[in-house]
VOGU-3710 file (C-alpha; in Angstrom, 3 decimals, decimal comma):
1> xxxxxxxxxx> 100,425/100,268/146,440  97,330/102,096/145,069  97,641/103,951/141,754  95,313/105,697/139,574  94,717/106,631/135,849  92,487/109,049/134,829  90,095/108,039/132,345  87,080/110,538/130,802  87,628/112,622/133,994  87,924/110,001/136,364
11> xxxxxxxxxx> 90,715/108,813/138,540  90,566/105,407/138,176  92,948/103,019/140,762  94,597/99,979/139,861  97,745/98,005/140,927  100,624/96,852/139,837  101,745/93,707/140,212  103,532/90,205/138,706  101,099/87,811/137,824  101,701/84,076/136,877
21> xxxxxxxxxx> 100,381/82,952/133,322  97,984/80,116/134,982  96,164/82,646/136,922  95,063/84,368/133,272  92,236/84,627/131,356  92,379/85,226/127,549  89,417/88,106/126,585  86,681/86,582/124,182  85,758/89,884/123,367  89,777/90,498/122,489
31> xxxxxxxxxx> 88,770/93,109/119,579  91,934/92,350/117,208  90,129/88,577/116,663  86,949/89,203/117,192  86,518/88,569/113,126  87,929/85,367/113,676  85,653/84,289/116,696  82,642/85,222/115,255  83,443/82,810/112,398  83,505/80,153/115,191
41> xxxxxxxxxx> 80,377/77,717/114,747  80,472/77,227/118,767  81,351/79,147/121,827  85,338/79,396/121,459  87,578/77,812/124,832  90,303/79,279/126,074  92,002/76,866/124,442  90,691/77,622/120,856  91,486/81,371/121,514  95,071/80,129/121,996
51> xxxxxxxxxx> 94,938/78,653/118,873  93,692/81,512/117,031  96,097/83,694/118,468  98,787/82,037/118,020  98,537/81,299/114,634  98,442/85,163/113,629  102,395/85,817/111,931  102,391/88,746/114,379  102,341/86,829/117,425  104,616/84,527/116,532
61> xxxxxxxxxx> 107,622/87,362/115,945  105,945/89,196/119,106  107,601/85,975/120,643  110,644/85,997/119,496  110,773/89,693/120,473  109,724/88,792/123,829  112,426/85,654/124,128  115,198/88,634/122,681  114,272/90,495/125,334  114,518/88,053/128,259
71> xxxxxxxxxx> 110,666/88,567/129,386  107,560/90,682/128,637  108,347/93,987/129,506  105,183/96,335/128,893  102,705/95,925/131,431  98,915/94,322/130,344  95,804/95,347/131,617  93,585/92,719/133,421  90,496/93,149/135,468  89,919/90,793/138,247
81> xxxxxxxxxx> 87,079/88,009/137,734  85,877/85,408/139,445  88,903/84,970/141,825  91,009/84,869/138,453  92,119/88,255/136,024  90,430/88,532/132,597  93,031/90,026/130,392  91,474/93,030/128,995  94,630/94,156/126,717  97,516/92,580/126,329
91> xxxxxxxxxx> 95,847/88,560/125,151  98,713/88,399/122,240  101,694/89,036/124,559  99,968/86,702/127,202  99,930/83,934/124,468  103,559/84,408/123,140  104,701/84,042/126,690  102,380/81,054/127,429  104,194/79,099/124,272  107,542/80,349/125,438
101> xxxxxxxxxx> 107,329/78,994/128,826  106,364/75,403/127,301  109,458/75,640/124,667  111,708/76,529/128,344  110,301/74,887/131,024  111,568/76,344/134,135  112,464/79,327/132,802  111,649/82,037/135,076  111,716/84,872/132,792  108,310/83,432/131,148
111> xxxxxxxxxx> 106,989/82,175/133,755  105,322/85,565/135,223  104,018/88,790/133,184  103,532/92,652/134,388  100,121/93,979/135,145  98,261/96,591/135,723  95,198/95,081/137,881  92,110/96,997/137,875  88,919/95,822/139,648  84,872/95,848/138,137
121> xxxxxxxxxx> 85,135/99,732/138,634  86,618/99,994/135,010  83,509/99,792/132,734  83,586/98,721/128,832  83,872/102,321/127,387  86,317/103,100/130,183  88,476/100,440/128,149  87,407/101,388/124,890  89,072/105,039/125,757  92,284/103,705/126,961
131> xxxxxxxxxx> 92,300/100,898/124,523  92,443/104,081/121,984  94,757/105,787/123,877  96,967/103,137/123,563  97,006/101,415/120,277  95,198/104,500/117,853  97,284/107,239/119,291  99,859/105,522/121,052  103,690/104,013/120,674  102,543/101,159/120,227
141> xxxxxxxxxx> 99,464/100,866/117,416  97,569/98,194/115,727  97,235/98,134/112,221  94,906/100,051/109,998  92,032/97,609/109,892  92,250/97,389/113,903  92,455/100,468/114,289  89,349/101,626/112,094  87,560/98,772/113,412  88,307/100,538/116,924
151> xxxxxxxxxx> 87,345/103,961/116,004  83,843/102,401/114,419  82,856/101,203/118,237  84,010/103,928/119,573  81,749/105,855/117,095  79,172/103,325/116,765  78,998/101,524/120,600  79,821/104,127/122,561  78,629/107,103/121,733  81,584/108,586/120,702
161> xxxxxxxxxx> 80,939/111,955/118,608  82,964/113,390/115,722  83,869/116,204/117,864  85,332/114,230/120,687  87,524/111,291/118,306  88,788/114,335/116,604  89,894/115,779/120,095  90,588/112,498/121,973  92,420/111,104/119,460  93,842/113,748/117,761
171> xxxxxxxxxx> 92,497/113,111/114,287  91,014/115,010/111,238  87,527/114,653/110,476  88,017/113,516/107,229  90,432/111,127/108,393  87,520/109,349/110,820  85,171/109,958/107,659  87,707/107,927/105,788  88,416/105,056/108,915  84,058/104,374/109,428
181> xxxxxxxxxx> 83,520/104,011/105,760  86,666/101,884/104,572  85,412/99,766/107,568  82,425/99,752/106,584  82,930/98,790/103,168  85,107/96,390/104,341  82,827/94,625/106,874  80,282/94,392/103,594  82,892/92,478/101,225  83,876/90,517/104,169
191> xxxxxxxxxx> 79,878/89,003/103,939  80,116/87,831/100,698  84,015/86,613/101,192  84,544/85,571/104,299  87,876/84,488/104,188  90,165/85,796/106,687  92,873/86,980/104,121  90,143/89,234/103,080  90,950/91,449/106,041  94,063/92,920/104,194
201> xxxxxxxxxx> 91,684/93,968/101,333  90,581/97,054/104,026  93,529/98,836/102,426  92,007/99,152/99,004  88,422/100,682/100,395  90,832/102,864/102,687  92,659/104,489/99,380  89,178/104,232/97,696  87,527/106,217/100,703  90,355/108,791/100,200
211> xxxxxxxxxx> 89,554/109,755/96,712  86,395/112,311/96,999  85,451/111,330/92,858  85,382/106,979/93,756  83,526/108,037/97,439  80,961/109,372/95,488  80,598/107,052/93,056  81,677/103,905/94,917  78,117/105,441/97,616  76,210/105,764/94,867
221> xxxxxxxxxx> 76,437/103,403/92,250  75,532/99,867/92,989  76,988/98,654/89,832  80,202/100,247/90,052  80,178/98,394/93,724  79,901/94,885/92,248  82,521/95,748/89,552  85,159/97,144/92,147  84,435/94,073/94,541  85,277/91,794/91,348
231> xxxxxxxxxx> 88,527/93,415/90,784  89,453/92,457/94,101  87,891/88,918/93,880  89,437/87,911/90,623  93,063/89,616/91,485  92,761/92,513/89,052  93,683/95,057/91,523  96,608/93,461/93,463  98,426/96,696/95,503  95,885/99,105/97,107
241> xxxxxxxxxx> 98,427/101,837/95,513  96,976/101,043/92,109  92,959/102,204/93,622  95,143/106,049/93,545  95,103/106,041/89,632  91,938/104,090/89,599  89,849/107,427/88,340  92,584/107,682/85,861  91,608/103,954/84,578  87,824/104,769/84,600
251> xxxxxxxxxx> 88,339/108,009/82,350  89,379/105,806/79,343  87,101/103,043/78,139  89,885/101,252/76,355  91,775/100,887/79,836  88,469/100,054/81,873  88,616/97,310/79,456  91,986/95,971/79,381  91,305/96,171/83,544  88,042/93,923/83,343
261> xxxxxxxxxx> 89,946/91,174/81,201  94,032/91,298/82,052  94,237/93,175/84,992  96,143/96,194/86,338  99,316/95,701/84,256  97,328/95,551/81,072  95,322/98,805/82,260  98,376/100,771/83,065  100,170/99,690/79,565  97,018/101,428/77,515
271> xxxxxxxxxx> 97,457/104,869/79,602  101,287/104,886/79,058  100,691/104,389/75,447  98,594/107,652/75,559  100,659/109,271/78,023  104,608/108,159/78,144  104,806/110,269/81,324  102,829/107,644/83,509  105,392/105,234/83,174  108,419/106,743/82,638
281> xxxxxxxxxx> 110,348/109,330/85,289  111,682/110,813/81,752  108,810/112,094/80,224  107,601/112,961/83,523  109,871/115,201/84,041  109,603/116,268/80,487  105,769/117,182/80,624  106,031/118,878/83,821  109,533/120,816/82,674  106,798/121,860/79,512
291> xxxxxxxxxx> 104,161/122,611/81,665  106,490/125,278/83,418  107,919/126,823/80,672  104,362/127,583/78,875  103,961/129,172/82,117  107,488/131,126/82,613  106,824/134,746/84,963  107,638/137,761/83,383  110,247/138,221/85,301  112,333/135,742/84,347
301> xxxxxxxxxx> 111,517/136,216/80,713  113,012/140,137/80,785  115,978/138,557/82,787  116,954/136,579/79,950  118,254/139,924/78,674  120,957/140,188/81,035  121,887/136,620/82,133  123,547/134,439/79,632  124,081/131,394/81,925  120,153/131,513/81,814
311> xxxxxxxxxx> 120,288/131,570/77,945  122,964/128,685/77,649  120,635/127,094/80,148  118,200/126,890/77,620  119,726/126,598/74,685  121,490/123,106/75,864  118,151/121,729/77,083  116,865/122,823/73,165  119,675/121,223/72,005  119,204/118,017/73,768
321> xxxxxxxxxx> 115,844/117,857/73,139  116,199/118,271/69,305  119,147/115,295/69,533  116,615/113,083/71,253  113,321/113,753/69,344  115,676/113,370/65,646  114,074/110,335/64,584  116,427/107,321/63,455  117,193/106,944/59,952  115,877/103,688/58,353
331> xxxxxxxxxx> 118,533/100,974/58,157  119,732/100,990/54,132  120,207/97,583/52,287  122,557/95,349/54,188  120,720/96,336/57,189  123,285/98,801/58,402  121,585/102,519/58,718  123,376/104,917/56,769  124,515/107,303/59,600  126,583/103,950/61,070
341> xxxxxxxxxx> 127,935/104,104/57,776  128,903/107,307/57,339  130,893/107,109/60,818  132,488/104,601/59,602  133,656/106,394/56,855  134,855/109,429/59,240  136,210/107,022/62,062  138,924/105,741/58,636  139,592/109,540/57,525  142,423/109,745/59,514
351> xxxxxxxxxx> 144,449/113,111/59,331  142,535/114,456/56,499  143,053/118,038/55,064  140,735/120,633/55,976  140,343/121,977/52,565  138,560/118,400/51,948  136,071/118,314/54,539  136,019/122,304/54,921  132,568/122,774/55,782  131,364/119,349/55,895
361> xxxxxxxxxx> 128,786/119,825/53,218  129,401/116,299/52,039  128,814/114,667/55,394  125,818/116,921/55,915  124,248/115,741/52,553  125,617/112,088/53,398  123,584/111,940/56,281  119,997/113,282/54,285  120,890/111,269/51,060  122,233/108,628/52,101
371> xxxxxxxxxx> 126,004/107,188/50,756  126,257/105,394/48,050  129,214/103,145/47,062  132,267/102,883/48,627  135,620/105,618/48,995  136,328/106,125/45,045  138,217/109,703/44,935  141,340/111,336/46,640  141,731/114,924/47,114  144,704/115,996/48,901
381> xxxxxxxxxx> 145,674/113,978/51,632  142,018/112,697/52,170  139,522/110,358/51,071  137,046/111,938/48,846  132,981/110,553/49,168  131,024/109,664/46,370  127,578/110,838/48,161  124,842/110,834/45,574  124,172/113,599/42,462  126,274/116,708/43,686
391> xxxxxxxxxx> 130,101/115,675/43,658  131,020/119,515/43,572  129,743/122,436/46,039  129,502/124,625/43,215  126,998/122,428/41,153  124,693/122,921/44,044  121,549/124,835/43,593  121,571/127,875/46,023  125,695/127,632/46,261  127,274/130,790/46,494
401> xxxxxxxxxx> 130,619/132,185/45,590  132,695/134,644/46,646  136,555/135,742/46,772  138,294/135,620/50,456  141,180/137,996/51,209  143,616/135,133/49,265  141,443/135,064/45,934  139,818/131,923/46,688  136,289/131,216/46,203  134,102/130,175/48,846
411> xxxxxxxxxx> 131,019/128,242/47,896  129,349/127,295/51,687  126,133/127,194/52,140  124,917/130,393/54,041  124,076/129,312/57,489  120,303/130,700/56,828  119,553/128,631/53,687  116,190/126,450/54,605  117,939/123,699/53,954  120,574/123,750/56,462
421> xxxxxxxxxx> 117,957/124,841/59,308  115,922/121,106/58,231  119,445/119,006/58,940  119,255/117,861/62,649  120,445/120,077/65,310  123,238/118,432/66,495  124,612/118,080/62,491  124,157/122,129/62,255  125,807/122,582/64,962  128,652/120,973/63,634
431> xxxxxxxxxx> 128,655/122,170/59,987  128,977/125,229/62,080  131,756/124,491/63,962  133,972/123,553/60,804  132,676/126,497/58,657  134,390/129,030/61,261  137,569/126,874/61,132  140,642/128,731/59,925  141,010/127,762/56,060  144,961/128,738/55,829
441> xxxxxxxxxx> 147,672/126,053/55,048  149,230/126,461/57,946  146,337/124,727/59,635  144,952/122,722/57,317  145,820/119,221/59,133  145,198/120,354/62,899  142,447/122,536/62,393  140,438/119,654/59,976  141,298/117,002/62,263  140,568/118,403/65,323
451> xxxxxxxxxx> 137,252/119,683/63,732  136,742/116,890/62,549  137,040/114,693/65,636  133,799/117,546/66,349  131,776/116,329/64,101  132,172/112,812/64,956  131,406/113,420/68,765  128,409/115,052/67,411  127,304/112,195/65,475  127,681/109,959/67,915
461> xxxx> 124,074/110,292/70,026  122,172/110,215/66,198  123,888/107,068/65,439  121,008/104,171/65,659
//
């Protein structure tokens, strides 16, 4: 039965039919090897096409796909010749089958493939356009080198303007900009290495074609040519990913260096050491979070007014920034730091009375001084601390005194003093917490311990 296809405004006919794999011809102008056959030092066989076919990884699992699925099952295109059909697409599936049918002899399912015969009436660029259709816009498509490679000839053979691959194959035209020169680029390296593992490094001109900054310069600047082709040579650049910080690299002469001599890793270690975001999701998020808020609308600003979630908001992420950026105190001698020691000291308080530890000035000045010596003193029910040159609040320069309702003198520091606002945040905070504690007898116990138990929560993300 007669069919057609139309093709560049033609109705083209072809058949369909079942042909057996002796009556095929494998295509030495088969454009996903043609790398490979130019390479040849003679005029390849069928046989030697078989052979370099076959050992491609992707034919190999294209025939165990084919074997899964009990037969080829997309039709190929062939084009009678001399009594016999040249296959025109289709050459890798024709080989998988051919080595299936010798592992099961008599196995009808690879014995025959589906085809769509076409006679001489389908010309070179007719193929070229279908070809494209096919595997560059199509289900089923090659992979990026092929695929530039194709849009090159399309370009470069056959006449192809920018105008029509953008429309035909539904492409930007910075995106076929991109395709011609990475191939370009590639084809070039591919002369001085012609190895043909060196067809994966297309993916490394293809990022470097994306980046408008190493275009230019990559176009322009021979030297910067030779030094980029070394980098792939010598295994410096070893994920095409890496080319997308590449201008990064180049900006700082310190991690061009590192790049030339050690390689990627060693280039990427000197920018994170300048800039912790690179290499961290953290700080990342830190330096963008930072960016924003220098940056914060009006709007939201005057809103702050009104909306105390918005203000707690804010005031935790302060707070949790101040707890991580508190440096860690040095270790004293012994080599245990001093803030380990001083929760130490608070884990073995116990039920201590709140008169003791009533505002926590001790542990406060503990914590900048350091403590020295071991438990010496009892007051009350608790363990006094022998922390350095003030044993008594009133001694203290800048203590203060007053009489509460009961007569009794209160000698706190006021929460404004300069020297409470230089203790770390998460220590204020505390010192806070236990200065607005009730100071009756009645709750001496509960109200130190459980304020207590406070200010060792709050110790615990400043311990080193």
């Amino acid at each position: 039965m007669q069919n057609y296809i139309r093709i560049q405004d033609r109705d083209i006919p072809f058949e369909r039919a079942r042909l057996s794999l002796d009556q095929l011809t494998l295509d030495p102008k088969n454009p996903r090897i043609q790398y490979l056959i130019g390479r040849q030092p003679e005029p390849v066989t069928q046989d030697r096409l078989d052979e370099l076919l076959w050992a491609k990884d992707q034919v190999k699992a294209l025939s165990q796909a084919i074997k899964q699925n009990g037969g080829v099952y997309d039709e190929i295109i062939v084009q009678k010749s001399d009594g016999r059909y040249l296959v025109r697409e289709g050459n890798s599936r024709t080989v998988a089958t051919r080595h299936l049918a010798a592992q099961h002899a008599g196995d009808s399912r690879f014995a025959t493939v589906p085809a769509m015969v076409f006679d001489e009436v389908l010309t070179d660029d007719d193929l070229a356009v279908l070809l494209a259709d096919m595997h560059v816009t199509g289900k089923i498509r090659w992979d990026a080198y092929e695929q530039a490679k194709h849009v090159w000839t399309l370009h470069n053979v056959h006449g192809k303007t920018y105008d029509w691959l953008a429309t035909h194959l539904r492409l930007s035209k910075s995106r076929i900009t991109q395709d011609l020169k990475a191939y370009k680029w590639t084809s070039d390296y591919l002369i001085e290495h012609p190895d043909a593992k060196n067809l994966e490094k297309f993916s490394f001109f293809n990022e470097l074609a994306r980046k408008k900054a190493l275009d230019a310069r990559y176009t322009d600047d021979l030297e910067f040519q030779q030094q980029f082709k070394g980098w792939l040579t010598d295994g410096r650049l070893t994920d095409s990913k890496q080319v997308r910080q590449l201008e990064t690299i180049l900006a700082n002469d310190q991690a061009v260096k590192a790049l030339d001599e050690g390689g990627w890793t060693e280039a990427a270690g000197v920018l994170v050491r300048e800039d912790p975001a690179l290499g961290s999701d953290l700080y990342d998020s830190v330096k963008r979070a930072t960016e924003r808020l220098t940056k914060v609308p009006a709007d939201e600003i005057q809103d702050l007014a009104t909306n105390k979630q918005k203000v707690i908001m804010l005031r935790n992420l302060r707070r949790a920034i101040d707890d991580l950026a508190t440096p860690p105190m040095q270790p004293a001698k012994g080599g245990e730091s001093r803030r380990r020691r001083l929760l130490n000291r608070i884990e073995n308080l116990g039920d201590v009375s709140f008169a003791t530890v009533r505002s926590s000035r001790r542990v406060f000045a503990a914590c900048r001084d350091g403590v020295e010596g071991d438990s010496s003193t009892s007051t009350g029910r608790g363990v006094g601390l022998r922390l350095g040159p003030h044993d008594r609040r009133d001694d203290l320069p800048g203590g203060r005194e007053r009489a509460d309702e009961g007569g009794r003198r209160d000698d706190r520091l006021p929460l404004g003093d300069p020297r409470v606002a230089a203790r770390p945040t998460a220590l204020v905070r505390s010192e806070a917490r236990l200065m607005a504690g009730k100071d009756d007898a009645a709750g001496e116990t509960g109200s130190g311990t459980r304020d207590l138990r406070v200010v060792r929560e709050d110790l615990r993300p400043l311990m080193t």
